[in-house]
TIVEXSE-571480 format. One record per residue: x, y, z of N, C-alpha, C in turn. Coordinates in steps of 0.001 Angstrom, whole numbers, plus 500000, padded with zeros to 6 digits. Each point is the difference from the previous one (the first is absolute). Layout:
residues N
XYZXYZXYZ...
***
This chain:
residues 224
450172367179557059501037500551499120499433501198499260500707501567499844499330500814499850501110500500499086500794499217499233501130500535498607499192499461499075500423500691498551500057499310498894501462499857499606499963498777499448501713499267499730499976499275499117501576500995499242500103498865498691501338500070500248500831498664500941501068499778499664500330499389498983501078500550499078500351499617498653499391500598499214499026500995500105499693501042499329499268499052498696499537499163500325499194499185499022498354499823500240499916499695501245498544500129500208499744500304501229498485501123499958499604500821500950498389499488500841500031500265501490498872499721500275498932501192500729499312500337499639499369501698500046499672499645502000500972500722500850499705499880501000500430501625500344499381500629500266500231501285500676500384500466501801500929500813499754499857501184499608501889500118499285500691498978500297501460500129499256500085498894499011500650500665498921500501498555499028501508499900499820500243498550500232501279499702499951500848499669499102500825500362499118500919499565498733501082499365500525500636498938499245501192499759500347500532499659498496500815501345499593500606499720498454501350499809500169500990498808499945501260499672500332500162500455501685500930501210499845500699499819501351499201501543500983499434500301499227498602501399500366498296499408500524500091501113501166498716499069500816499224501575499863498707499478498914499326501506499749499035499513500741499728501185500836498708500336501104499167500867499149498744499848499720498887501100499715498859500538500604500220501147500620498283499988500438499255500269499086498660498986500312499331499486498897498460500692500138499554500658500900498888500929499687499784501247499806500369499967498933499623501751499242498352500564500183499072499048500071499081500689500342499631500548501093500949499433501324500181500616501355500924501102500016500930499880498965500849501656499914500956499071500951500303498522499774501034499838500831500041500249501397499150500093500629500313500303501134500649498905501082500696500819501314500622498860500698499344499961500881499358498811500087499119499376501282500604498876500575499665499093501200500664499314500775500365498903498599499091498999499720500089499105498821501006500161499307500329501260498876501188500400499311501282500089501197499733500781500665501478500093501337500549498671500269499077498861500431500311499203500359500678498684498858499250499740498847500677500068498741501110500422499339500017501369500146501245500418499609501010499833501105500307499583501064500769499929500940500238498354499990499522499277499326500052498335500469500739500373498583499760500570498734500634499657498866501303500020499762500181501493500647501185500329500442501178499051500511499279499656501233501167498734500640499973498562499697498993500125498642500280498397499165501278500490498961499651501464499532500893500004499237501625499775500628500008501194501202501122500121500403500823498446499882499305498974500988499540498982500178500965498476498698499430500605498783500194499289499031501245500016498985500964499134500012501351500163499436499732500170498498499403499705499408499245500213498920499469501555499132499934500706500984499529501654499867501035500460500822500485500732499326501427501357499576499329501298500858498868500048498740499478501439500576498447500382499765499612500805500283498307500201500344499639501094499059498926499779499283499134501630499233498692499892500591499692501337500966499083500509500204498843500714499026499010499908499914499117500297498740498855500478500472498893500102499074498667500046500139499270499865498884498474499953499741499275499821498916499766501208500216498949500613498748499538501090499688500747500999499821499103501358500298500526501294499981500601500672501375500096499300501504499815500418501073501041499061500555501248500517500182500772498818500538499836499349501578499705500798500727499220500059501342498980501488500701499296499706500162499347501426500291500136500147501303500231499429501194500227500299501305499356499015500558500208500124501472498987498546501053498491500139499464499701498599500122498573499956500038498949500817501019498968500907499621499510500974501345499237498608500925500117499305499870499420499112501046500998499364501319500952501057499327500850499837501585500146500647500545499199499898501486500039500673501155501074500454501387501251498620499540500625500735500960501253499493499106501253500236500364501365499558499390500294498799500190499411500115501484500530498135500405499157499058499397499200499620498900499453499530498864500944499580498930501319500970500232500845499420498385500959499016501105500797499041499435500662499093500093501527501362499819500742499322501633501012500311500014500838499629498494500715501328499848501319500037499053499647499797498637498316500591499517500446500295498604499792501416499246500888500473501366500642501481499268501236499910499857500548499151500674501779500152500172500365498661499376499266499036499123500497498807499746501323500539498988500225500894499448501250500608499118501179499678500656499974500740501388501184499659501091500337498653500475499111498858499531500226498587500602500319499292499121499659500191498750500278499012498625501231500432499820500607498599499521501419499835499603500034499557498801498954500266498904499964499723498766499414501870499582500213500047498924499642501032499208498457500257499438499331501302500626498896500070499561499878501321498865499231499741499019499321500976499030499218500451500197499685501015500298498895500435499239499581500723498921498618499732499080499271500435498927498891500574500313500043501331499527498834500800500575499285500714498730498820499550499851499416500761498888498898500307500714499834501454500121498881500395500499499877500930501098499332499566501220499975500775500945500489498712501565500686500786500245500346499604501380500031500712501146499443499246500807499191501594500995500016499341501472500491500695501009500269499571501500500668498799499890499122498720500415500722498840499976500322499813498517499852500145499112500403499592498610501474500529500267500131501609500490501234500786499993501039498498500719499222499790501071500968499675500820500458498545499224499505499435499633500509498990499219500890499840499587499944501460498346501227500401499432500844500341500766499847500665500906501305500308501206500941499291500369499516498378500014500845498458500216500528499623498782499447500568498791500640498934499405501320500598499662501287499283499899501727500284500185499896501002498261499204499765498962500198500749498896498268500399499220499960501152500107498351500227499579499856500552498018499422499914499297499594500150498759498722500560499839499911500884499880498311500707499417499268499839498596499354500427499848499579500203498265500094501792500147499403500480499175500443501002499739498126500532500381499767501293500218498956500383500761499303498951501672500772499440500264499356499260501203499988501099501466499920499887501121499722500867500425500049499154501503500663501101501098500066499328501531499801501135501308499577499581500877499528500715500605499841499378501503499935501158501232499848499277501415498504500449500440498494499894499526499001500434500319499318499617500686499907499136501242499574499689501082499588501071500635500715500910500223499672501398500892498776500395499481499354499712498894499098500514499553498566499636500622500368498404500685499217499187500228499873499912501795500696500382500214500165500469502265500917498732500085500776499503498959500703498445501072501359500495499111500786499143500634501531500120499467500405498725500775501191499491499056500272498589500456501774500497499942500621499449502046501262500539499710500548499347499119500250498559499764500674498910499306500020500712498600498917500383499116500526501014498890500672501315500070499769500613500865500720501262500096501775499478500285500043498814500261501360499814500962500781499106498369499159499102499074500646499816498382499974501205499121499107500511500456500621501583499292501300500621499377499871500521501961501029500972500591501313498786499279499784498771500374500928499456499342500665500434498864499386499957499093500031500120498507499929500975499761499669501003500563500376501706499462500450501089501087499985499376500848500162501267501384498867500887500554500160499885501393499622500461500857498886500628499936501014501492499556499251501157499842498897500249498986500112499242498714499298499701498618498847499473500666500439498732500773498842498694500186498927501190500784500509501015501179498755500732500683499467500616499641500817501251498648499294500198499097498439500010499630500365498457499447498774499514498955499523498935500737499887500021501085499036499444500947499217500858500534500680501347500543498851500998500152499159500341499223500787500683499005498838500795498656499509498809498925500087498544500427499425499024499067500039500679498307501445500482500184499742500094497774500561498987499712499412499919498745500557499004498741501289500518499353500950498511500158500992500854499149500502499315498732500537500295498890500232499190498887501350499273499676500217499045499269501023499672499197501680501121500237499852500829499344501151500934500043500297499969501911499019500243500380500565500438501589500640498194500213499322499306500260499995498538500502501201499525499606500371500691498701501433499432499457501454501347500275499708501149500555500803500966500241500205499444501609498935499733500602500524499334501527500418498907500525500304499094499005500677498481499648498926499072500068498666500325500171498730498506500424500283499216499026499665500561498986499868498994498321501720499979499440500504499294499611500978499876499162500191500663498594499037499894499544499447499760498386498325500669499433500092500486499635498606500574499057499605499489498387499306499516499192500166499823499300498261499752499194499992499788498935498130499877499257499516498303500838498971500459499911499467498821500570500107498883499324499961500066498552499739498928499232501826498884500808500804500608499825501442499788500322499619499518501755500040500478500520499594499781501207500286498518500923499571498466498999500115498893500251501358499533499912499989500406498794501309499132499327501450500539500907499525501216499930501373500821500916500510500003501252498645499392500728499830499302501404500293498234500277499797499481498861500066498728499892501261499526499926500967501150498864501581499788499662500404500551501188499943501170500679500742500370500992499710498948501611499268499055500210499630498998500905500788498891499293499634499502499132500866498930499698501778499893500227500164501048499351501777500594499912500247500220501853499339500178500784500255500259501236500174498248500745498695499163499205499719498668500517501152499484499628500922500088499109501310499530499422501359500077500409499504501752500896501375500121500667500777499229501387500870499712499986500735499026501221499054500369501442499356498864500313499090500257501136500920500536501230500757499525500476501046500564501191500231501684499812500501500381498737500076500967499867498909500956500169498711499314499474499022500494499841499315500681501584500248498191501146499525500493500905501168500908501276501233500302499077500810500514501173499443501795499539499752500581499097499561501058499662498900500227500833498697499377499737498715500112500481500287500034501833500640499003500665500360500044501094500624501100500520500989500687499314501061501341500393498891500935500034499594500468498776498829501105499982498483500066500953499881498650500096499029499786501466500649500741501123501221499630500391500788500595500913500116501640500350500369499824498588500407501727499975498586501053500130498866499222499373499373501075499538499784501112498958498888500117498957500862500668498937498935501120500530500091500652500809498789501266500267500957501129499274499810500787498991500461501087499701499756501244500692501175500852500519500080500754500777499289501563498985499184499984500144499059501152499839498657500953501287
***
């Protein structure tokens, strides 16, 4: 077992590399090593993909907040992966399969796979100076499965962009191209993520999952 979990949000058991909340009808996921800069390695992939479909899974949880510790909300794959076929099918696109509502909370930096993360989740929240970016190119590897939650989440032409010239881009852009929902001080950051997950965990599940289902369908790639 490679979670830490506190269902009922009462007591925790220090197991790395995700920690699990369960406060009422909200199933908070955290990645839990800031001193790795978060990174996504098989362990976390595979973790975060089993959590996922306990949550989905569980009549009990409404809806999901994506998180992290520290200053670094994900910094990109772990460099100890050598080829793609190392990550566990579908956790770039788990956004498109969940029929519950995901958050995300981003304080910090989110970078390649971190990007792609936020890319899934159905409503994203920043802090205010955090910072995202596609910089793999920098490194000789590129992973399509992120370029392809991207393009999702901002289009096409953007996603090739900033996969070629690997810049960093900030807050203002992330929220002018629809990634993030919301900008706001960090201190705020929790609470604003916590109320907007809960209020989602509340809303009529049918309804909930006939939305998430249509927009799977449709696709929300913005034509840019």
């Amino acid at each position: 077992m490679d979670t830490e979990r506190s269902i009922t949000g009462a007591h925790r058991i220090d197991i790395s590399p995700l920690r699990v909340e369960q406060n009422g009808r909200v199933r908070r996921l955290t990645l839990a090593r800031p001193e790795r800069r978060n990174l996504l390695d098989a362990a976390l992939a595979h973790s975060l993909l089993r959590e996922l479909a306990e949550a989905e899974a569980d009549p009990e949880t409404g809806a999901i907040l994506l998180d992290a510790d520290g200053e670094v909300f994900c910094g990109g794959l772990d460099p100890s992966f050598s080829t793609a076929a190392e990550l566990p099918e579908g956790v770039f696109n788990f956004g498109s399969r969940t029929r519950k509502p995901v958050v995300a909370a981003v304080r910090g930096v989110a970078i390649s796979a971190g990007l792609a993360l936020v890319a899934n989740a159905h409503v994203a929240l920043a802090a205010q100076g955090s910072t995202f970016g596609l910089t793999d190119i920098r490194e000789g590897r590129v992973h399509a499965g992120i370029l392809e939650a991207v393009a999702e989440a901002i289009g096409l032409r953007r996603t090739k962009e900033l996969a070629l010239t690997g810049r960093i881009f900030s807050t203002p852009e992330a929220a002018a191209w629809g990634l993030i929902q919301a900008v706001m001080p960090a201190f705020e950051l929790d609470d604003r993520a916590l109320g907007i997950t809960a209020a989602l965990a509340d809303a009529h599940p049918d309804a909930v999952r006939t939305v998430l289902e249509a927009t799977a369908r449709l696709g929300d790639t913005p034509q840019v």
